[in-house]
C-alpha positions in Angstrom: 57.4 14.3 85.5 57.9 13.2 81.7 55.5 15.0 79.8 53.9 14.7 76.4 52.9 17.5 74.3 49.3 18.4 72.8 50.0 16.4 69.2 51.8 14.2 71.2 55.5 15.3 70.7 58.3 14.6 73.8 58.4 17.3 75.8 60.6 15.9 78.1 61.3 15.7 82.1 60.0 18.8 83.5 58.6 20.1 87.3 54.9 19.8 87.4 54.6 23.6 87.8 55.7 24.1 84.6 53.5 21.2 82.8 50.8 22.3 84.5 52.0 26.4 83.0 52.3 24.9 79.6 48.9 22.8 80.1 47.0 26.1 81.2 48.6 28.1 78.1 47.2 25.5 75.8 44.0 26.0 77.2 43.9 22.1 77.8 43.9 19.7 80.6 47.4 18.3 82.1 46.5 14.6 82.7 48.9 11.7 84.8 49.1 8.4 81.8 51.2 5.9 83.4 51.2 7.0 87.3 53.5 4.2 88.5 56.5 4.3 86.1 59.6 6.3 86.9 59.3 9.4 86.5 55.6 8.8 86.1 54.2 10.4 82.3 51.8 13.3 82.0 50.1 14.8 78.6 48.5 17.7 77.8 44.8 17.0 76.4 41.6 17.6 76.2 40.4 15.9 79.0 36.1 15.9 78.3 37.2 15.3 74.4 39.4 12.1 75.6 36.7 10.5 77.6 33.9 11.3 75.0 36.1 9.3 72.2 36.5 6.4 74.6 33.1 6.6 75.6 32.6 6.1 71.6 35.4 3.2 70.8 33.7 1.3 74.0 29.8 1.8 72.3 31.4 0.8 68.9 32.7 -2.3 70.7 30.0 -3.5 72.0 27.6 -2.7 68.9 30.3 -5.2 67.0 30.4 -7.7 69.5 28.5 -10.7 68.9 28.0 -13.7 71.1 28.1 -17.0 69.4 25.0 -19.3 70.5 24.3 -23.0 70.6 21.5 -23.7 68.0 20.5 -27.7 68.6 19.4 -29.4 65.5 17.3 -32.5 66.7 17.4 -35.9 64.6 15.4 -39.5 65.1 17.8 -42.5 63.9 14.8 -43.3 61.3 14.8 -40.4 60.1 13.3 -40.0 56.4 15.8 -38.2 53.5 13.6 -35.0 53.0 14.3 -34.6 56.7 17.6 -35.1 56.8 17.5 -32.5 54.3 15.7 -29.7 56.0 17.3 -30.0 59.2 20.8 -30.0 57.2 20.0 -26.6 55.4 18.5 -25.6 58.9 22.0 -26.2 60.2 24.0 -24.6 57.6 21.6 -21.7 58.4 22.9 -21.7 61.8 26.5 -22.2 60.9 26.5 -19.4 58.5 25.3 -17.0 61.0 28.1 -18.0 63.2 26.6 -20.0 65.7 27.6 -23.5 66.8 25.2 -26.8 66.2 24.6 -29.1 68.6 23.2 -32.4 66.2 21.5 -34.8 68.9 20.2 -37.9 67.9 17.3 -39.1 69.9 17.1 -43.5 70.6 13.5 -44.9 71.6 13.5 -48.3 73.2 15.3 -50.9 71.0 17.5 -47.8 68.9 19.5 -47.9 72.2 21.3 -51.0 71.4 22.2 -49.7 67.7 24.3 -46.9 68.7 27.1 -47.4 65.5 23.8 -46.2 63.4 23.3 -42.9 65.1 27.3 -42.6 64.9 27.1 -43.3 61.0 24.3 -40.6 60.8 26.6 -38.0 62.3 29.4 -38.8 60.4 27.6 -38.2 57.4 25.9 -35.0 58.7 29.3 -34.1 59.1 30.4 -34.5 56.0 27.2 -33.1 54.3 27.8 -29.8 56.3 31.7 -29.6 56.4 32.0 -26.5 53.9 30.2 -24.1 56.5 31.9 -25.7 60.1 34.3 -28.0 61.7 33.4 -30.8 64.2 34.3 -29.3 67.2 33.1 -33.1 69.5 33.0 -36.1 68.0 29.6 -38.2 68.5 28.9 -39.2 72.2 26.6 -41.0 74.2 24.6 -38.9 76.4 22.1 -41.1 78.4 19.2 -41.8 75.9 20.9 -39.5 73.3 23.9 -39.0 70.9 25.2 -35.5 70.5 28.2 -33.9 68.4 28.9 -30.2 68.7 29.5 -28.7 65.2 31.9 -25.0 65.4 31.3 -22.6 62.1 34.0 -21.7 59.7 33.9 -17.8 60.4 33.2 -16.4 64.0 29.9 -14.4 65.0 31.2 -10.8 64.0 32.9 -11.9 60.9 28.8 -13.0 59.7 27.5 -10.1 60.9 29.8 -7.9 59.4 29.6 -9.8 56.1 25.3 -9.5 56.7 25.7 -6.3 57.4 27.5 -5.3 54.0 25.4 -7.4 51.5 22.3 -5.1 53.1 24.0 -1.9 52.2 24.7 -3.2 48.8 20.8 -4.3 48.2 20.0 -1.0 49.8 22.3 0.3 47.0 21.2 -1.6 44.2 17.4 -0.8 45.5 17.8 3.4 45.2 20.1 3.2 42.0 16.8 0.9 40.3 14.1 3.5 42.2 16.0 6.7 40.9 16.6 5.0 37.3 12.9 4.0 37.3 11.9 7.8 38.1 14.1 9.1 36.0 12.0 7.5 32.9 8.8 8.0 34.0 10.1 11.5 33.7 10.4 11.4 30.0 
């Protein structure tokens, strides 16, 4: 058996009686790593402190994992500039959060036969929003409406995390004003 010291130093290939000795001397746990290579790899550890960390790293992971959503941002082919407008900044919202757009473009009777308009009013909403994401399908006819999915610039964890640190450093900026305000009301 190959074994691995404490702070991780080579021991070397010994007989299991005397890693499991050396484990017992430590006052640690001797535990099998990589059971199917030849000769198969022990290490001397703290077993309970080893599955505590991992137990950690695995909560940490999941805490920072984020699951990017598809927000749908609704438009009529008449639709009036003010909006446009609104339902633009609601995308870039979206986007910025790190969630995809769906833009669907709804056609009512006679709208149906225009479909190059509701093409042209993509493309521009494209355009309008193409700092904050990245077309990810082009404009499609879907039965009675036209859709185009729109994928953000930065991905769902990279928002959060950037979210996440402009809080602290209001939080920041909020106790350094409190304690300064205080401070001369003490005077």
């Amino acid at each position: 058996m190959r074994l691995v010291g404490p702070s991780g130093e080579q021991v070397g290939v010994v007989p299991i009686e005397t890693a499991l000795r050396m484990a017992v001397d430590a006052d640690l746990d001797l535990v099998e790593v990589a059971p199917n290579s030849k000769p198969p790899v022990a290490k001397i550890m703290d077993f309970g402190k080893f599955k505590y960390e991992a137990a950690q790293k695995q909560k940490e992971a999941r805490r920072n994992q984020a699951n990017t959503v598809l927000k749908e941002v609704r438009f009529r082919l008449k639709i009036d500039t003010h909006d446009y407008e609104t339902k633009m900044k609601r995308a870039v919202g979206f986007l910025s959060q790190g969630d995809k757009v769906k833009a669907m473009i709804l056609f009512r009777g006679r709208e149906q036969s225009r479909p190059e308009m509701g093409v042209r009013l993509l493309q521009q909403f494209s355009e309008d929003i193409a700092e904050y994401g990245v077309v990810e399908s082009n404009p499609r006819i879907d039965g009675r409406n036209m859709v185009m999915v729109v994928a953000p610039l930065k991905n769902k964890s990279e928002a959060k995390a950037e979210l996440n640190a402009r809080r602290a450093e209001e939080k920041a900026t909020r106790r350094a004003d409190k304690s300064s305000s205080t401070e001369s009301d003490g005077e």
